[in-house]
ChimeraX commands (.cxc) that place a marker at each C-alpha (Angstrom):
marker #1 position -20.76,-48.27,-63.42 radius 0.5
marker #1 position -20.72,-46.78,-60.12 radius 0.5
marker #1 position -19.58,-48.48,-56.86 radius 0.5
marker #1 position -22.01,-49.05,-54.40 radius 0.5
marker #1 position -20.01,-48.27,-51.48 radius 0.5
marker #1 position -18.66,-45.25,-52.75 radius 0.5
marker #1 position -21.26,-43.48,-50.56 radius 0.5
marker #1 position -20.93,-44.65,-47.70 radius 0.5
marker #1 position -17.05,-44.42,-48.33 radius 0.5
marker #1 position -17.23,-40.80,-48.63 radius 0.5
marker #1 position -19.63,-40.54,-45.89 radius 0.5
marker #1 position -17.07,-42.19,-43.33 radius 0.5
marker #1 position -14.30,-40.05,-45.00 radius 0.5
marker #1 position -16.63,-37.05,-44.15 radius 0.5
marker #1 position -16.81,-38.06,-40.47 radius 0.5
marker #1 position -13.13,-39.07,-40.36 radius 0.5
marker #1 position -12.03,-35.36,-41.08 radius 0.5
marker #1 position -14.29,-33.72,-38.63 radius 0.5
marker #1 position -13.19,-35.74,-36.07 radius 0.5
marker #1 position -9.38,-35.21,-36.50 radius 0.5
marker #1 position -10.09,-31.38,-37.35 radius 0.5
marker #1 position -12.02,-31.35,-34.03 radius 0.5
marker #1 position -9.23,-33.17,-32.31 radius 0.5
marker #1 position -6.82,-31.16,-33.70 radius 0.5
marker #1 position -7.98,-28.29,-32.26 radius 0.5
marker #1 position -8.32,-29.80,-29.06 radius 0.5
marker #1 position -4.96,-30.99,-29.28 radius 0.5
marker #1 position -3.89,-27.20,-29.82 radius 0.5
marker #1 position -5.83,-25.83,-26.90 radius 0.5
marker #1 position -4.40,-28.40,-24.59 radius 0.5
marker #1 position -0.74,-27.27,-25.79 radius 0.5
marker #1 position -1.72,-23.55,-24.92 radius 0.5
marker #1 position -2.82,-25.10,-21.37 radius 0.5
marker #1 position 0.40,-27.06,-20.90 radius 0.5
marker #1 position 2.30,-23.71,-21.94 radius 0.5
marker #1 position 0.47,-21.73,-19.73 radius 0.5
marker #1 position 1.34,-23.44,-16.40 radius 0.5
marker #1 position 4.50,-24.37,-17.36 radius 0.5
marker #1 position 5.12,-20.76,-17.38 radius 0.5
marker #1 position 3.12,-20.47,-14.38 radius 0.5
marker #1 position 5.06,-22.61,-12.50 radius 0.5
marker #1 position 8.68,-21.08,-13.38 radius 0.5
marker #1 position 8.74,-19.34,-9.88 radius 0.5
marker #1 position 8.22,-22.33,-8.19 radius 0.5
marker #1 position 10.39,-24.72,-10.12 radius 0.5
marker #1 position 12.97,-21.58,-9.45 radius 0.5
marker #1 position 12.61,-21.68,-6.11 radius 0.5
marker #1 position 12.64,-25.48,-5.75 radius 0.5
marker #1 position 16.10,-25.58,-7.06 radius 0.5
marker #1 position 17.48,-23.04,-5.25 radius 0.5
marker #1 position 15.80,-24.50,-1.93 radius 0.5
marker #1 position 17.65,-27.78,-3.09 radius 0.5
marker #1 position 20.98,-25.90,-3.64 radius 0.5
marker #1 position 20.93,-24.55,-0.16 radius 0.5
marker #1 position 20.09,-27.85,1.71 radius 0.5
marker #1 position 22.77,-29.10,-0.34 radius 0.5
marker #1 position 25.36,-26.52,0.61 radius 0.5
marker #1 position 24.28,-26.29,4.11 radius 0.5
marker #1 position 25.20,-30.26,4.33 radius 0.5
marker #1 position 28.32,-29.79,3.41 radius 0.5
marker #1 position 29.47,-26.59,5.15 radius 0.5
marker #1 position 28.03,-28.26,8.22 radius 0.5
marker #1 position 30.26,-31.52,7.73 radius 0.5
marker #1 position 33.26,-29.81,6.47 radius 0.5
marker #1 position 33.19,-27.70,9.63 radius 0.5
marker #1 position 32.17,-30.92,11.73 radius 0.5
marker #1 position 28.67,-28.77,13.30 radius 0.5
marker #1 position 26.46,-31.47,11.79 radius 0.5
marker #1 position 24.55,-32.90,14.00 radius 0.5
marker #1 position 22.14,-36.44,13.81 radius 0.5
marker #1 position 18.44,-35.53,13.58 radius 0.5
marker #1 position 16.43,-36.63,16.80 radius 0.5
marker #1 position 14.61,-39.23,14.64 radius 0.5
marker #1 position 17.42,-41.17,13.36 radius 0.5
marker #1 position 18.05,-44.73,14.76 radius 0.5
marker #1 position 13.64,-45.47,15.14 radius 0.5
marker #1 position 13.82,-42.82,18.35 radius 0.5
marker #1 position 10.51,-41.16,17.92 radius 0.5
marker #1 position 9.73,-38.25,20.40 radius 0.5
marker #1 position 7.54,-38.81,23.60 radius 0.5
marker #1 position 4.61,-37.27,23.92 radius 0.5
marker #1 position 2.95,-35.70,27.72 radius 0.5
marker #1 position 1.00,-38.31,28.18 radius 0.5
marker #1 position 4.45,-41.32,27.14 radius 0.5
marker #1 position 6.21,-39.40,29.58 radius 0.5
marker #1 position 3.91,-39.61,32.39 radius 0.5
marker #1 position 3.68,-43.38,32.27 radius 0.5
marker #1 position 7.80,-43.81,32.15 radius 0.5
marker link #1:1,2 radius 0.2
marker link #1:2,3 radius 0.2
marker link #1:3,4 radius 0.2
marker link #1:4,5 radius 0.2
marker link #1:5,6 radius 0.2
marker link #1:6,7 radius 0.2
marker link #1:7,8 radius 0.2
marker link #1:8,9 radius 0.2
marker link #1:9,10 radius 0.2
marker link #1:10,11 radius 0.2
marker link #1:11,12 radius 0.2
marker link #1:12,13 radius 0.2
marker link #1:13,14 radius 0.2
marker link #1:14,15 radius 0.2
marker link #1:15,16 radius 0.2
marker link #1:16,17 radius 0.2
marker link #1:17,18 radius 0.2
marker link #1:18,19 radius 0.2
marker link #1:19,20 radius 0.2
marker link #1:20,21 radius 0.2
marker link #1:21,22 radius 0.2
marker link #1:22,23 radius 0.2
marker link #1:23,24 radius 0.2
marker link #1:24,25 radius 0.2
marker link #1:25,26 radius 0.2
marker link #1:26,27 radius 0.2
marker link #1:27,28 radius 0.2
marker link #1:28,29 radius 0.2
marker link #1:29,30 radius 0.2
marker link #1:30,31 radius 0.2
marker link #1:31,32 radius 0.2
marker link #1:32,33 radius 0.2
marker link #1:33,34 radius 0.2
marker link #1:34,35 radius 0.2
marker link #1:35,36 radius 0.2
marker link #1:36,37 radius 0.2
marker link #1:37,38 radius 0.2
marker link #1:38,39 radius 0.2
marker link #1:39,40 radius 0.2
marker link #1:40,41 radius 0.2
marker link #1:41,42 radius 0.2
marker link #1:42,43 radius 0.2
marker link #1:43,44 radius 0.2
marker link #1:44,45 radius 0.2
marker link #1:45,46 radius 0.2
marker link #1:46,47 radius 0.2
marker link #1:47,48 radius 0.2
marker link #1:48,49 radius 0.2
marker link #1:49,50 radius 0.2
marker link #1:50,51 radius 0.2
marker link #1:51,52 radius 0.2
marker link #1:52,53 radius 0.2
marker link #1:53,54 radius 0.2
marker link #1:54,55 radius 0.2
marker link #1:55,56 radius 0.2
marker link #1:56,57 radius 0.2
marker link #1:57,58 radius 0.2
marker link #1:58,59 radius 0.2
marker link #1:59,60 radius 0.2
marker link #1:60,61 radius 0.2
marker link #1:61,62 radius 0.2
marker link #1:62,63 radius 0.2
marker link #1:63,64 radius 0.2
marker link #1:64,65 radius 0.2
marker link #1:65,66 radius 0.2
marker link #1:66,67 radius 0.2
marker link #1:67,68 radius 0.2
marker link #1:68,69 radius 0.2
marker link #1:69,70 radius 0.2
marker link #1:70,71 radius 0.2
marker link #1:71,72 radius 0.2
marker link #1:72,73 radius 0.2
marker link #1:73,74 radius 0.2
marker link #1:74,75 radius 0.2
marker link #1:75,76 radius 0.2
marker link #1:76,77 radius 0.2
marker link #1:77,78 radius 0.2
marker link #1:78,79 radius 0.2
marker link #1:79,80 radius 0.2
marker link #1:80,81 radius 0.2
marker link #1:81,82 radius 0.2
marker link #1:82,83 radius 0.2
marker link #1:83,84 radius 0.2
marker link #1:84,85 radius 0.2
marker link #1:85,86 radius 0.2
marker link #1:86,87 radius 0.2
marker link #1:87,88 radius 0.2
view
């Protein structure tokens, strides 16, 4: 005797596959995407670092040698503008 769900079973096994076989595929586009600008952005993650190497450096030559100086901003100073100094 046959089962009566074994139909609709097979049907919704049918439907299962194609979906992950379509996913799948999506899944392997997206990781060609993700490669791509990860390579894309090797310059700039390059450049980054060695931008944050040479703040870093400059910090320290600048208090070894004692030149470092306070930015204007520090301490809630902010910069006047024309028309702030015209009224003080």
């Amino acid at each position: 005797m046959q089962n009566p769900h074994e139909q609709t079973h097979n049907t919704l096994l049918a439907r299962i596959i194609n979906n992950m076989e379509h996913l799948n595929e999506s899944i392997v586009d997206m990781n060609k995407m993700i490669h791509q600008a990860n390579k894309n952005n090797l310059d700039n993650e390059m450049l980054a670092n060695m931008w944050e190497s040479y703040v870093r450096n400059a910090e320290y030559n600048l208090q070894a040698t004692g030149s470092r100086q306070e930015n204007l901003n520090e301490g809630g100073d902010e910069p006047k503008t024309e028309e702030q100094g015209k009224r003080t």
